[in-house]
Structures are given as structure tokens and as C-alpha cells.
C-alpha positions in Angstrom: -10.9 -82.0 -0.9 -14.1 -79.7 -0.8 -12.9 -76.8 -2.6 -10.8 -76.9 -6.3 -7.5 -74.9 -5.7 -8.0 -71.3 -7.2 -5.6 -68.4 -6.4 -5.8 -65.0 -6.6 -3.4 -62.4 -7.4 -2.2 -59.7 -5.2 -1.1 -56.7 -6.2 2.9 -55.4 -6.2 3.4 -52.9 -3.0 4.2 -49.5 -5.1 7.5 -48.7 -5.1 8.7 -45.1 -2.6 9.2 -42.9 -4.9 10.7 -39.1 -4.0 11.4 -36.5 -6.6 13.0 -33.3 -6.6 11.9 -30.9 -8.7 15.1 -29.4 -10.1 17.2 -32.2 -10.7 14.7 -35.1 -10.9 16.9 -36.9 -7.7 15.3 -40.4 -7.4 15.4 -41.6 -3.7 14.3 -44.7 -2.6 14.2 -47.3 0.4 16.1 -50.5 0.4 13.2 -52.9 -0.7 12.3 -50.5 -3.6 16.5 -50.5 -4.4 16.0 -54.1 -4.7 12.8 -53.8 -6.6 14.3 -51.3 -9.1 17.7 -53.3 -9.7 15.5 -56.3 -10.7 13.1 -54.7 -13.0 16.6 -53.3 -15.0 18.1 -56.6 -14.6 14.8 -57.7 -16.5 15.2 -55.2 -19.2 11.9 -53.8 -17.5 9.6 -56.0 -18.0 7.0 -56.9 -15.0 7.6 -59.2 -12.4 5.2 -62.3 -11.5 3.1 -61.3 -8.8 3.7 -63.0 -5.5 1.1 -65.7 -5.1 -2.5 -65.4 -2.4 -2.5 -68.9 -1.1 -6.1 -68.5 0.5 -8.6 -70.1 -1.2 -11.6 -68.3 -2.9 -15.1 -69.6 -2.0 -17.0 -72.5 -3.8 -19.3 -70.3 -5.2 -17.3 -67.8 -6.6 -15.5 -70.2 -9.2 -15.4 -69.6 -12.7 -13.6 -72.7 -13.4 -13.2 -76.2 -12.3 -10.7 -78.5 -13.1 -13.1 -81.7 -12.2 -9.9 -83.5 -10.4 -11.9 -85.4 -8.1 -13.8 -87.0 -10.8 -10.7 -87.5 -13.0 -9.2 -89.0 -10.4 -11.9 -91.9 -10.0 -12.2 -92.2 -13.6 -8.6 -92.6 -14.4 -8.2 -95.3 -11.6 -11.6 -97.2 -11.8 -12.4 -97.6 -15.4 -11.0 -99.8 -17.8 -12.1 -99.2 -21.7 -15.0 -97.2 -20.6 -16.2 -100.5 -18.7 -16.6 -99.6 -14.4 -14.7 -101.7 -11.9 -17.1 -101.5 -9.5 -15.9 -104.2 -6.9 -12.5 -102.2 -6.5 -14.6 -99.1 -6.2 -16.2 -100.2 -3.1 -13.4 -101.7 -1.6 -11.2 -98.1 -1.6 -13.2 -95.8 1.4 -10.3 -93.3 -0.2 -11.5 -93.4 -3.8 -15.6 -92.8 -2.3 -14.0 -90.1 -0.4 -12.8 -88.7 -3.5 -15.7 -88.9 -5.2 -17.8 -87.6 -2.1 -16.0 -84.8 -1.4 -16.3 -84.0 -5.8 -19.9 -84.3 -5.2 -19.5 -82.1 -2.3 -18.3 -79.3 -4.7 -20.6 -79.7 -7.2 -23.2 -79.3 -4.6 -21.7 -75.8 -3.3 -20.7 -74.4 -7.1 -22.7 -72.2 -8.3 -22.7 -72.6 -12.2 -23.9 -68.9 -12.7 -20.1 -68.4 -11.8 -18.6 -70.2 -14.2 -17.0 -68.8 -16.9 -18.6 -69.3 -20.2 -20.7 -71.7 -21.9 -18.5 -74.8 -22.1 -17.3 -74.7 -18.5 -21.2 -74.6 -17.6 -21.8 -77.6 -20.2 -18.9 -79.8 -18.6 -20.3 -79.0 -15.0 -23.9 -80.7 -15.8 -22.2 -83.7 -18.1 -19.9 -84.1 -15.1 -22.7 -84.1 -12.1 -25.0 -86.7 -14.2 -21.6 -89.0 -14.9 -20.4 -88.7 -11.3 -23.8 -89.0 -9.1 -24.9 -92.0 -11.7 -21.6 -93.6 -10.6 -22.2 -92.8 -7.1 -25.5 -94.1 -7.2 -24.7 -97.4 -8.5 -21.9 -98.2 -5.9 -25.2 -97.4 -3.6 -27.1 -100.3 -5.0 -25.0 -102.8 -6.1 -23.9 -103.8 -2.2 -28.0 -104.9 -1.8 -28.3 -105.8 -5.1 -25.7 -107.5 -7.1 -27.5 -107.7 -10.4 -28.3 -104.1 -10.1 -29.3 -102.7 -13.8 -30.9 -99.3 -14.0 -33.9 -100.9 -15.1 -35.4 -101.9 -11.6 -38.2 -100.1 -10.6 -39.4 -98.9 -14.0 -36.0 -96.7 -14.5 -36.5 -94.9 -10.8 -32.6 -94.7 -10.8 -33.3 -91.7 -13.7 -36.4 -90.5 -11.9 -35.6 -89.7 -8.5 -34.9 -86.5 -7.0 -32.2 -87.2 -4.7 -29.1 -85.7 -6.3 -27.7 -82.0 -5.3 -26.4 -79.7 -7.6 -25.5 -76.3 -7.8 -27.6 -75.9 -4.5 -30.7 -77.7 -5.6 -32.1 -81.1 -5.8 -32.7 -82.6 -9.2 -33.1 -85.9 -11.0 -31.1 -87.5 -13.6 -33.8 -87.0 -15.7 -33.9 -83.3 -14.9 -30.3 -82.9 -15.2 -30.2 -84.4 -18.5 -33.7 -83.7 -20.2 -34.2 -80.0 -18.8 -30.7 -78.6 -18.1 -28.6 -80.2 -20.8 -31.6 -80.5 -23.3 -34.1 -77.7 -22.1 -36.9 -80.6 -23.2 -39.6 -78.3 -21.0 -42.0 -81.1 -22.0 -39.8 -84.1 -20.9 -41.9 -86.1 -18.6 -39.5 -84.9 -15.7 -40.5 -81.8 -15.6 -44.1 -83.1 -14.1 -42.2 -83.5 -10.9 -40.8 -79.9 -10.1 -42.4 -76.8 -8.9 -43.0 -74.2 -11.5 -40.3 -72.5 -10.0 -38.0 -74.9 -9.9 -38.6 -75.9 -13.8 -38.2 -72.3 -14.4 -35.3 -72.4 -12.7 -33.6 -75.8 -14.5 -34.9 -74.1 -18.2 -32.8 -70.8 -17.3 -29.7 -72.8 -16.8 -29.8 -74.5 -20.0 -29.9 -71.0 -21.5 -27.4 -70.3 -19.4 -25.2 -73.3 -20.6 -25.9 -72.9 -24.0 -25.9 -68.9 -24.4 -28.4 -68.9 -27.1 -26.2 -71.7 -28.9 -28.1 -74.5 -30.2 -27.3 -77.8 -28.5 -25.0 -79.7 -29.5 -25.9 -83.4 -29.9 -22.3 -84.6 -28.7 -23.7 -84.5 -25.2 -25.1 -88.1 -25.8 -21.6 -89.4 -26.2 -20.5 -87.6 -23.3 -23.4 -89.0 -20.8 -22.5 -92.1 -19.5 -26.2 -94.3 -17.8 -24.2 -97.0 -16.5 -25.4 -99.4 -18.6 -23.7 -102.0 -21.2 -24.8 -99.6 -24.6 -24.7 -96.5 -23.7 -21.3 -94.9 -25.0 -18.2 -95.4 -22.8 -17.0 -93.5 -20.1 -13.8 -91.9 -20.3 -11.1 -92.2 -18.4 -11.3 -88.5 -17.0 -13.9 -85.8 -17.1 -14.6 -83.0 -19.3 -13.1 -79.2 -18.7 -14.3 -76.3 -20.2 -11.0 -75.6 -22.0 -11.0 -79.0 -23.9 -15.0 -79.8 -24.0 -14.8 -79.8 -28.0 -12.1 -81.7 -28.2 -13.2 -84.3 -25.8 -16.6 -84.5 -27.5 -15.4 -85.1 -30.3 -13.5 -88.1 -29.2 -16.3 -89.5 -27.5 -18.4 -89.3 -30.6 -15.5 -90.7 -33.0 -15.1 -93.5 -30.2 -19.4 -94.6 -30.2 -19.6 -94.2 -33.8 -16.8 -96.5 -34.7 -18.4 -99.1 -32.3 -20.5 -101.7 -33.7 -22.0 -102.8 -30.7 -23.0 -99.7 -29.5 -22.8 -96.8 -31.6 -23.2 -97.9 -35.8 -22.0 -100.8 -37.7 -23.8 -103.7 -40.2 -26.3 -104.5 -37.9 -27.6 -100.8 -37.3 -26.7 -98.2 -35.5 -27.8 -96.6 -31.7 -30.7 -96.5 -30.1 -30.0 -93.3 -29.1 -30.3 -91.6 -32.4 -34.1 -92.3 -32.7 -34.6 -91.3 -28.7 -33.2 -87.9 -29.5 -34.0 -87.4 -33.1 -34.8 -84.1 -32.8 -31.6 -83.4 -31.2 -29.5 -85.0 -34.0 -31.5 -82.5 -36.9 -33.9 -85.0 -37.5 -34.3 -88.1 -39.6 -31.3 -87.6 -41.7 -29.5 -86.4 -39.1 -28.0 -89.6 -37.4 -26.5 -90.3 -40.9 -25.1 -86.9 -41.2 -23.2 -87.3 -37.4 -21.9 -90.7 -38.2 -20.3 -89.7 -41.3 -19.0 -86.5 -39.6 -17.4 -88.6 -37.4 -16.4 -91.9 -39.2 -14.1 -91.8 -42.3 -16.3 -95.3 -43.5 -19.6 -95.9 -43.4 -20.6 -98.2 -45.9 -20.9 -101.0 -43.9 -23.2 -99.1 -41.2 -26.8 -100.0 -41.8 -28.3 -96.6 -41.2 -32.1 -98.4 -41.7 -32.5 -100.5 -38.7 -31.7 -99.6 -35.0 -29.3 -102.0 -32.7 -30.6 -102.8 -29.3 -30.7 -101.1 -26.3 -28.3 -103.3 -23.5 -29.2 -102.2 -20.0 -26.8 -104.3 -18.4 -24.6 -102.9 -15.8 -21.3 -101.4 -17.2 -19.3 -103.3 -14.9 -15.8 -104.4 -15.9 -15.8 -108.5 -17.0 -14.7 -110.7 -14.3 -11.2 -111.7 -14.7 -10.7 -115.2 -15.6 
């Protein structure tokens, strides 16, 4: 479970080929008889290359399927709500997610890809850890809400990624957002905030950010927008994005309706274009908007995201 499958390809063993000058004889040994007959039979087109089984290393991975995180996900939420309780009780499903976290701990996001795979590793690390975290409170404290302790859930450095130690904060504020003035950033090294504003770059490739990522963080709380039930890929990060902002912006109780619209979109003005700019994403996103009240802002529910006791 600590390593993503990843193959590599190995190469065809070149046929034994033995010419004769005058008449152009073509001799060959049995394997490259059997080799030739094939690639006629095939009208000569190449055949798949046998398969390398051994795996490459953690930090040599340009993609990630996220599977371990999917595989929670998928298993323990329930419209974007967190069953906790059954998440506690299944030492298999914090395996899972250990062994994830494991991963993301080894990866080294230089190696990714491109830009969206980078983007989906750092959405991913903040979703998963903030769901580890909470199954780490919740067994001392019940009524756990992010809130205790002036928000130290966010603040604390206590989460490794990519080989490093960072916040949620820092994970959101100066990876995803490359805010280099973000309160956060107080608590690193000069190195180290050097080191969190390069991979923002590096996610982003001289891109400006895109303000989707607020529907794709999840802060375990009642209004912030809901989890999915599996986590972003490189391949499909637009497409999930955009279903996560579609979702919050058709829901009244977190994302816009007649009795305003998020918190979220005054928090990160800047990030949404500025004070037109939450108006301009809704109606991207939501055919109807004439009931949203675009003038007032709903508030902000910090109440765990725990699924609703049955009845």
C-alpha cells in the first residue's frame, strides 16, 4: 500500500538478423521465426511490449492515481457529509489512509507531470491529513470542531508532505495560494517559505490561480463545500472542479441562494477577481441566479462535517 502501481516498459530483444550480400538470404533463430511470423500475421505492425512488474520509486512518479484516498472517500462519505464513527471502527480503512499519507510523504511533487497533477497532489494532502486529523481528535473529544484552540487544527505544523513538514495553513495559503503574506508564513524558516512559494510556481506554471480550489478544499466543517466521494487526478482536475463549484453554488446553505451567498467569497476576494468577482463565478456556474442575494454574506458553520445520526 506505500507505493502507487507504476510500470515501466522494457524494450523488445532485437531480432538475429544475418544477411548475405548476394542474394539478401535472411537467417534467423527460432524465437526470431516466431517473432517474424507474428509481426506478418499482424500486417507489421508493433507488438505490445512485455510488461516490467518492478515497481519504480516514490519519488520518481509523475503521476498518481490517489486510490488510497478514493478508496476512503468512496466508502466513508455520504453526500459530502463524513461518517466518522465507521471510520474509526475499520483499522483497515486507517490503514488505507495511513499508508496514502505514507505516499504523499515520500512523493516528490517536482516529479509530477505537469501542473494539474501538482494541483491535485496539494488539494489531496490538505483533504486527506484534515480527515486524518479529525479521526485523531474526535476519540478525546466528541464535540470536536476545528474551532478549539483558536483554529490550531489549521495552524500546526505536524503534517508531512512531499518530504517536509507543513501546516494546513501553509499547505493552503502558501502552496495552493502563494499568499507570501498569509499569517502562516510567520512560522517557517526563510528557507522553508522559500521553499513552499516555489512550489506554488511550480503548481501553477506561471498560470494564474484558479479560484475552484476553494470548492475542492474540504475544512471539515458543516459550510465549507462538500467532499467528494473520490479524490482529484491530474487527468480530470478540470472536470472535477468544475463539479465541485456547480455543486456549492447551487447550495443554499452553503454556497449562494436568497439568503446570501459564502463566506468564502469575501475571505478570498482577491482570488475570485475581486468585488464583482463572486457574482461573475456563480453565474459561470449556475444557469439561475436571480434568487441568490449577491449583497449579504451567509454564515460561516464550523460544525463538524459528520454524517447525521441515523434515526
Amino acid at each position: 500500500m506505500r507505493t502507487e502501481p507504476r510500470f515501466i516498459v522494457a524494450l523488445l530483444p532485437p531480432l538475429l538478423l544475418a544477411f548475405a550480400c548476394e542474394d539478401l538470404t535472411v537467417e534467423l533463430d527460432d524465437p526470431g521465426k516466431d517473432d517474424l511470423a507474428a509481426w506478418v500475421e499482424r500486417g507489421g505492425q508493433p507488438a505490445a511490449p512485455p510488461i516490467d512488474l518492478s515497481p519504480r520509486p516514490v519519488t520518481d512518479l509523475p503521476r498518481l492515481d490517489h486510490l488510497g484516498l478514493t478508496a476512503v472517500l468512496h466508502a466513508f462519505t455520504h453526500d459530502g457529509f463524513v461518517a466518522y464513527d465507521a471510520l474509526l471502527a475499520s483499522p483497515d480503512a486507517l490503514e488505507v489512509l495511513d499508508a496514502y499519507l505514507d505516499l504523499l510523504a515520500a512523493a516528490n511533487p517536482d516529479a509530477l507531470a505537469d501542473g494539474p497533477e501538482r494541483v491535485a497532489f496539494w488539494i489531496n494532502a490538505y483533504n486527506a491529513h484534515t480527515l486524518r486529523q479529525v479521526t485523531r481528535e474526535l476519540p478525546d473529544d466528541p464535540a470536536f470542531s476545528v474551532q478549539r484552540d483558536d483554529f490550531a487544527f489549521f495552524k500546526t505544523r505536524r503534517h508531512t508532505v512531499g518530504g517536509r513538514v507543513w501546516s494546513l495553513d501553509q499547505i493552503e495559503h502558501l502552496i495552493l495560494r502563494g499568499d507570501a503574506n498569509h499569517s502562516s508564513a510567520a512560522d517557517l524558516s526563510s528557507d522553508d517559505r522559500a521553499e513552499a512559494l516555489r512550489l506554488h510556481a511550480a503548481a501553477w506554471g506561471g498560470q494564474p490561480l484558479d479560484p475552484r480550489i476553494h470548492m475542492g478544499l474540504n475544512c471539515a466543517s458543516f459550510s465549507c463545500p462538500l467532499l467528494p466521494d473520490a479524490a482529484f487526478t491530474g487527468p480530470r482536475l478540470d472536470e472535477q472542479l468544475d463539479a465541485q463549484a456547480a455543486r456549492f453554488v447551487y447550495d443554499p446553505a452553503r454556497g449562494a441562494g436568497p439568503d446570501g451567498i459564502s463566506l468564502l467569497f469575501f475571505w478570498f476576494e482577491p482570488d475570485f477577481g475581486g468585488a464583482q468577482g463572486a457574482q461573475t463565478f456563480i453565474q459561470r456556474y449556475r444557469d439561475d441566479t436571480a434568487a441568490v442575494r449577491f449583497d449579504r454574506f451567509l454564515d460561516y458553520d464550523w460544525t463538524l462535517n459528520a454524517t447525521p445520526p441515523g434515526p
